[in-house]
N, C-alpha and C positions, 0 to 999 in steps of 0.2 A: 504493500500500500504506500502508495508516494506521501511524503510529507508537503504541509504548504507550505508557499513559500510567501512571506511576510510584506507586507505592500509597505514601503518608504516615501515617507513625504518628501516632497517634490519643491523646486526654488528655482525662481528666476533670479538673472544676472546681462549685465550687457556687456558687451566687447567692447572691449576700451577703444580697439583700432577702426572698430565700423559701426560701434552702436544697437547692433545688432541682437536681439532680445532670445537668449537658449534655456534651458531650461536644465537641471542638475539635480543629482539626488547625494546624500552624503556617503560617505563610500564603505564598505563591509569587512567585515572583518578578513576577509579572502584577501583583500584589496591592502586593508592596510597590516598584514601580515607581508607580501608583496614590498611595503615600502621599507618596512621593519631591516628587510632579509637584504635590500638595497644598500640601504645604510651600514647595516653590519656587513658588509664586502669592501665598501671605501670604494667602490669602481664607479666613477666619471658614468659609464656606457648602462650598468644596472640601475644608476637613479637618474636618468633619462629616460632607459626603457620602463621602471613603472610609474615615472611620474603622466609619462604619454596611455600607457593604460589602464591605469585610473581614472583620467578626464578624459578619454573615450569610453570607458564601461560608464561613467559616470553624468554623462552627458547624453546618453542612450544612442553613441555611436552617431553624432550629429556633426561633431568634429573632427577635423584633417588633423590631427597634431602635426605632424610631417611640413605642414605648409602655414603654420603659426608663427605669429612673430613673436618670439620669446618673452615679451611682456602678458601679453596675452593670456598665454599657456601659465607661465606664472601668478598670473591673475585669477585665472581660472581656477588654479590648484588652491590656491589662498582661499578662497570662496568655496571649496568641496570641504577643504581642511576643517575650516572654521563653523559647518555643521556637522560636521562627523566628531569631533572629539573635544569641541571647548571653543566660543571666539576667542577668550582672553587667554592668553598665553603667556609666562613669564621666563623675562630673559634678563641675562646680566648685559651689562653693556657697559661702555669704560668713561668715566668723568672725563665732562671735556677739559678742565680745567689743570689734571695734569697726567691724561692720557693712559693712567695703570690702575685706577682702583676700579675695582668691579663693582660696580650700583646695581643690586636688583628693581628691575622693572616688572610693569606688567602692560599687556600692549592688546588690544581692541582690536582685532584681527576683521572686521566688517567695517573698520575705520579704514583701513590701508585702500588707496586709492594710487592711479597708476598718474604720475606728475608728466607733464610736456613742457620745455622750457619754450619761452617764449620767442626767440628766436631759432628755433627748430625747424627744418626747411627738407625736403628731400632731392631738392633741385641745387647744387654746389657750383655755381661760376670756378671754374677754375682761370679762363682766361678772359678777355672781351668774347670771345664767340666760341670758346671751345666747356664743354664743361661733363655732370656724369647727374642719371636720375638714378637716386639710392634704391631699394625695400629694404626691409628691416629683417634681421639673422633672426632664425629659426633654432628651436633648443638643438636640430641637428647640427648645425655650424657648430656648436661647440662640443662635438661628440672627440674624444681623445687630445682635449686641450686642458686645460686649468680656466677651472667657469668660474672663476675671480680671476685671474692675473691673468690670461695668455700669453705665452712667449713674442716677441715681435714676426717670428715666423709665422705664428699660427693667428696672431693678426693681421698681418697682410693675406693669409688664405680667407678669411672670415671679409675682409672688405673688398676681396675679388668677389667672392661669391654676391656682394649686397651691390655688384654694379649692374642696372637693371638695362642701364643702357648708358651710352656714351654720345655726344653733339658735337661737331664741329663744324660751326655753320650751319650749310642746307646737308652736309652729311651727319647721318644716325647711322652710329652704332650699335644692334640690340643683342642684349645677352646671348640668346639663341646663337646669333652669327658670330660668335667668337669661343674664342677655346678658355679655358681658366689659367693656362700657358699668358697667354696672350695679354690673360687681364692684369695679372701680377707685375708684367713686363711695364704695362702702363702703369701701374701706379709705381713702380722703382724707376720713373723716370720725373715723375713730378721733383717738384722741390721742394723745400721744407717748406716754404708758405702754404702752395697749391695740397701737400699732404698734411698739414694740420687742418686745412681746411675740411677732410674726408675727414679728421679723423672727431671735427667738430660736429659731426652728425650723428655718431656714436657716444659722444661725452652725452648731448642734447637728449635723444632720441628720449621716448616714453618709457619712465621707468619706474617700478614701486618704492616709495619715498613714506618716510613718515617720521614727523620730527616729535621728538619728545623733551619734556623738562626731565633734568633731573640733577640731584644734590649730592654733591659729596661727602659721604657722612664720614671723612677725616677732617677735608677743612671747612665744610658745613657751605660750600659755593654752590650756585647753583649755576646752570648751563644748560643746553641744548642738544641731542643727540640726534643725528639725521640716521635712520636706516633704511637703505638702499637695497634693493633685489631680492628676493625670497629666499635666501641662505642667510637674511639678516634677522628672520621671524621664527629661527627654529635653533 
């Protein structure tokens, strides 16, 4: 005799990057057994793969993960997490004031919203008439990198990949018609202006921000703490 299986209440949420209205359930025990087992390996590639099938089990298979702009995806997870096992979550975090003590917080996880700075553009002038239209990396771009620091190698692979197309004048260049050979070569030819310029689309780009007070209970100061990208909420 088959056992039932338990109905989960259900939650809307919008896509940062389109607005876009999906619907989510909070994820099971299978699921975050899955993340548990991720976390316990240390590997890069095992908490990619279940962060991406969890918000596809968990979105009722609505979403590409594959073709997500890593904010997104991040965003998404934040919003599963924060019905499945707690919004508020508590983290240590480090006084600003002189960078080593650890402050325990506690941090509103349905608060976390995804920031866009206001000069934020995917369209980069490199020259008078030559220039590049970005999209935004995918959690797979950072598959066998460091998803905090990347090496400069493996940043220059992650901003070939985010050239969607290239202008020079009345000539376009589109991703399609070029090789990732090809794209690399073009950005190791810029200059240090025209490559900060790329690389100020990535500092910009949408990203989970959330500023908190807090006091240093050695020298009793208080300060500010900004936490940045979802490895800053766990």
């Amino acid at each position: 005799m088959a056992l039932p299986n338990i109905n989960q209440q259900t939650f809307e949420l919008e896509l940062p990057s389109t607005d876009e209205k999906i619907k989510f359930r909070p994820f099971l025990v299978k699921e975050e057994k899955l993340l548990l087992q991720a976390q316990e390996s240390g590997k890069t590639e095992d908490l990619v793969g279940a962060l991406k099938t969890i918000i596809e089990n968990c979105t009722f298979g609505k979403l590409e993960t594959k073709d997500m702009p890593s904010f997104d995806l991040e965003y998404v997870f934040l919003n599963i997490r924060a019905k499945s096992v707690g919004e508020k979550v508590k983290l240590k975090v480090k006084a600003p004031d002189d960078g080593e003590t650890m402050v325990p917080a506690e941090v509103d996880l349905t608060k976390i919203n995804v920031h866009v700075d206001v000069d934020h553009t995917n369209k980069i002038q490199l020259t008078k008439d030559a220039g590049v239209i970005m999209t935004y990396p995918t959690i797979d771009m950072f598959m066998g990198s460091n998803l905090q620091n990347p090496s400069t190698e493996e940043m220059l692979g992650i901003i070939s990949q985010c050239i969607l197309q290239i202008f020079d004048g009345d000539d376009v260049y589109d991703r399609a018609d070029t090789t990732d050979d090809e794209r690399k070569e073009f950005i190791e030819n810029l200059t240090q202006e025209q490559f900060k310029k790329m690389q100020h689309f990535f500092q910009t780009m949408p990203k989970l921000k959330h500023e908190m007070k807090v006091t240093n209970p050695k020298t009793k100061k208080k300060g500010t703490v900004v936490l940045e990208g979802l490895q800053s909420f766990f």
